[in-house]
N, C-alpha and C positions, 0 to 999 in steps of 0.2 A: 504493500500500500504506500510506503515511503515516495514512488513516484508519481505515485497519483494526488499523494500531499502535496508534491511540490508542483506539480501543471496546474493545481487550484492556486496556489501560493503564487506563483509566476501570473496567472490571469490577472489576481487581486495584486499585485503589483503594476502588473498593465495600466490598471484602472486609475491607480492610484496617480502614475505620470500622467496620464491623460487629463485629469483632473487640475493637477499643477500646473500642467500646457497651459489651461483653457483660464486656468486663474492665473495665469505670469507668473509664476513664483517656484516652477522648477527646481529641485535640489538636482535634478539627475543626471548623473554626468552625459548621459547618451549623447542626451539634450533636444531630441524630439520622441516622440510616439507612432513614428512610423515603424510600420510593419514590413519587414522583405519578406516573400513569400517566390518559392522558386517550384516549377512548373516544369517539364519537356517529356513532350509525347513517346519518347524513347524510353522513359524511366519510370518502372513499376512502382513510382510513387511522387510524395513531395516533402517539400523541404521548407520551413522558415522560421525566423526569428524577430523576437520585437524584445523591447525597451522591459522592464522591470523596474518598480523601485526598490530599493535594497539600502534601508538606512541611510546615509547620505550618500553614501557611491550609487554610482549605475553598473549594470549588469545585463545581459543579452540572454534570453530565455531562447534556445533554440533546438529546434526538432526534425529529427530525421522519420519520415516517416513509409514504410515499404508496406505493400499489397501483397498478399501471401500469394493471393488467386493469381491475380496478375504475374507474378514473378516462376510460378507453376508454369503458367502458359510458355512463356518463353525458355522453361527449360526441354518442357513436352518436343517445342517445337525444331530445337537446336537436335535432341538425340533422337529426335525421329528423321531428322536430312541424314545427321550423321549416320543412322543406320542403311540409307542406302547407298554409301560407300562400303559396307563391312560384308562381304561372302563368306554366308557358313557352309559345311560340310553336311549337309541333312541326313544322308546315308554313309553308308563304309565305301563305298566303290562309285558314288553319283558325283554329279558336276556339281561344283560352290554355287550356290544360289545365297540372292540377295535376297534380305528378311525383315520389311521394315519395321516389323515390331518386336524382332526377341531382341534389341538392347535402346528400345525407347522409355524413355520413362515416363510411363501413361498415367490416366487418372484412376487405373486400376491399384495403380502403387501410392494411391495419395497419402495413407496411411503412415509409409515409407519416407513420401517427400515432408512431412511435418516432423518426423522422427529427425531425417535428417536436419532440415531448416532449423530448429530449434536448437540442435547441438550450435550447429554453425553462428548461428545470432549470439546463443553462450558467449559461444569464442571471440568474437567479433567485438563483442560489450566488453570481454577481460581483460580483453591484449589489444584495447587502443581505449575507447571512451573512459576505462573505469580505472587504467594506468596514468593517464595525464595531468600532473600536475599542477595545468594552467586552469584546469575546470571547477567549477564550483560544484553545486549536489551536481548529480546526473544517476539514470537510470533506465532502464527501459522495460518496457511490456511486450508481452508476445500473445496473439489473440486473446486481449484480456480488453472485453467492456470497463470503462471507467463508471461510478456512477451516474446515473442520469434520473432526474425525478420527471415523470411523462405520464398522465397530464399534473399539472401543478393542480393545488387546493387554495386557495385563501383564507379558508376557515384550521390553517394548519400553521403552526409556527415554522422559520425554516432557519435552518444555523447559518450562519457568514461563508462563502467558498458552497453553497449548494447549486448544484446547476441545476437547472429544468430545460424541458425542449417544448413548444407550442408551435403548432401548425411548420414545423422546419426550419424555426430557429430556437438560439440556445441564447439563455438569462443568466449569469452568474448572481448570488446575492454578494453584494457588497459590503452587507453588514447580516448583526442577524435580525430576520425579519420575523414580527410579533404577527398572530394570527389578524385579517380583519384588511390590509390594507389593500386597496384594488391592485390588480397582477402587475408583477411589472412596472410600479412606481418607478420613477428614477430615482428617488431617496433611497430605494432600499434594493434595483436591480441593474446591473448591464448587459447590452445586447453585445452579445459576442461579433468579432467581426468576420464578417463571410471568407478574408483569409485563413484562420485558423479555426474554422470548424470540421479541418480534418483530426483537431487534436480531437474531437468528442467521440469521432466515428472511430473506433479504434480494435472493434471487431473484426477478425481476418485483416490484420495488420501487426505488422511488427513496429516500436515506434521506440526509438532513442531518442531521450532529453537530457539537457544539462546547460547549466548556465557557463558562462563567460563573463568572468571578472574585469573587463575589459569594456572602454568607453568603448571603441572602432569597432565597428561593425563588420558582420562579414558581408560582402556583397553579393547580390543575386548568382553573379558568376563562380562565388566561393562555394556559396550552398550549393548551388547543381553542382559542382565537382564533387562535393563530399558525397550529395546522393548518389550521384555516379558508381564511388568507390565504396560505400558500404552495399549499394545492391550488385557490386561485381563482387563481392568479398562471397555476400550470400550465395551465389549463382556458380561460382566455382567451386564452391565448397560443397555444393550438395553433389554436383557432374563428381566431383572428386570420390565421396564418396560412395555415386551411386556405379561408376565405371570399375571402380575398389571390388562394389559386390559382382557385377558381370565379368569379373575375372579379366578387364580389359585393359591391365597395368600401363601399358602406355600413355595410353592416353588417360588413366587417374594420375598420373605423374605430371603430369602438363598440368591438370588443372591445379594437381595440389602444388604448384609451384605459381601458378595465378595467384593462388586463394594468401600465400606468403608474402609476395610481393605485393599483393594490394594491401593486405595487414600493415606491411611497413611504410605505405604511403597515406591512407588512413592515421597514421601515428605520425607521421612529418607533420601533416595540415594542422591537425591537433596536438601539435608542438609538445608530445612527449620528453623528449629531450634524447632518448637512446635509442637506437631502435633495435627490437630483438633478434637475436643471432639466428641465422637459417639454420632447421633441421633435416634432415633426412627424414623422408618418409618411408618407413618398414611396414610391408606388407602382412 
């Protein structure tokens, strides 16, 4: 739950700049309330960041966030070409025939692709987001609904950090609200903004958060790089180990040397400081 504490804790700081903006009086070093929000049709997901307030310094709340479904699609469809480069032996004495499904990875095996995906986000959270010592809290979730209160009550008290969802949008309370007052006051709610309502939907997703202690922001072009390198982290790591189980070691070697060197460029961006020594991979 610890990051689900902190994406409520990060909104209700949103909130709180936004507020300073609008009253001149800003403590935050950011020094506005924009949001970047990073987008590309290529990438089984999205990516952004906005302002927090954090005691008197400023801080950058930002989130990686990846589509399981989506990210599936694109592996189905990689080792399903790949299979019809591969001739197997069907008989003792018969001609190699092409087979494009005994080394695709279908939706038969989905079971398998989340066993796998899950190890691999593990990994991927341990040995770059959760080693960096430039990061403030961070965390992540893996197919895990955040709370959501759907439909609200009025005649219900609600605590500070509750989210509700209405007709397809999302209200954080800004404080806590006493039973009675009409929905959605602005004294006691915020409308979430249509960039970061991917933080809510967070079912069939895999979603890495963490602040940055750090006025400079990243840039649109920074965040789609990092999305980039965490859904190629993901994507070779599962090829890795699902070619591991079809006995196909070459070509699990290739991936499992993608899946390293994207770990140590993931860990440059997020200014680790070392980056971890290559191992060999034993069969």
């Amino acid at each position: 739950m610890a990051t689900i504490d902190n994406l409520t804790s990060a909104l209700l700081g949103y909130y709180q700049v936004i507020d300073n903006v609008q009253a001149g009086s800003s403590s935050n070093t950011a020094g506005s309330a924009e949001i970047i929000a990073a987008k590309d049709p290529d990438y089984a997901g999205v990516a952004f960041t906005f302002p927090r307030a954090n005691g008197f310094d400023g801080s950058l709340a930002t989130a990686i966030i990846i589509d399981i479904d989506e990210l599936f699609t694109k592996i189905d469809r990689y080792t399903s070409q790949k299979s019809r480069f591969i001739k197997t032996q069907t008989a003792k004495d018969g001609p190699a025939v092409t087979d494009t499904d005994l080394y695709r990875f279908s939706p038969d095996e989905r079971e398998l692709y989340i066993q796998f995906l899950k190890e691999g986000a593990d990994k991927v959270f341990t040995k770059t987001v959760a080693r960096s010592k430039k990061l403030g809290y961070k965390g992540y979730l893996f197919d895990e609904q955040i709370p959501i209160v759907d439909p609200c009550d009025d005649s219900f008290p609600y605590d500070k950090g509750t989210i509700v969802r209405d007709n397809g949008k999302y209200y954080i309370a800004i404080q806590d609200v006493p039973p009675g007052p009409d929905l959605f006051e602005a004294e006691y709610w915020r409308e979430t903004p249509a960039e970061v309502k991917p933080l809510y939907e967070t079912t069939h997703k895999i979603v890495y958060f963490f602040e940055i202690d750090n006025p400079d922001k990243f840039s649109q072009n920074m965040l789609l790089a990092l999305l980039g390198k965490i859904e190629k982290a993901l994507y070779s790591f599962v090829l890795w180990r699902w070619y591991v189980l079809a006995a196909m070691y070459d070509e699990a070697q290739i991936w499992a040397s993608v899946f390293d060197t994207t770990l140590e460029s993931i860990g440059s961006q997020l200014i680790i400081g070392s980056s971890a020594r290559r191992k060999a991979h034993l069969w």
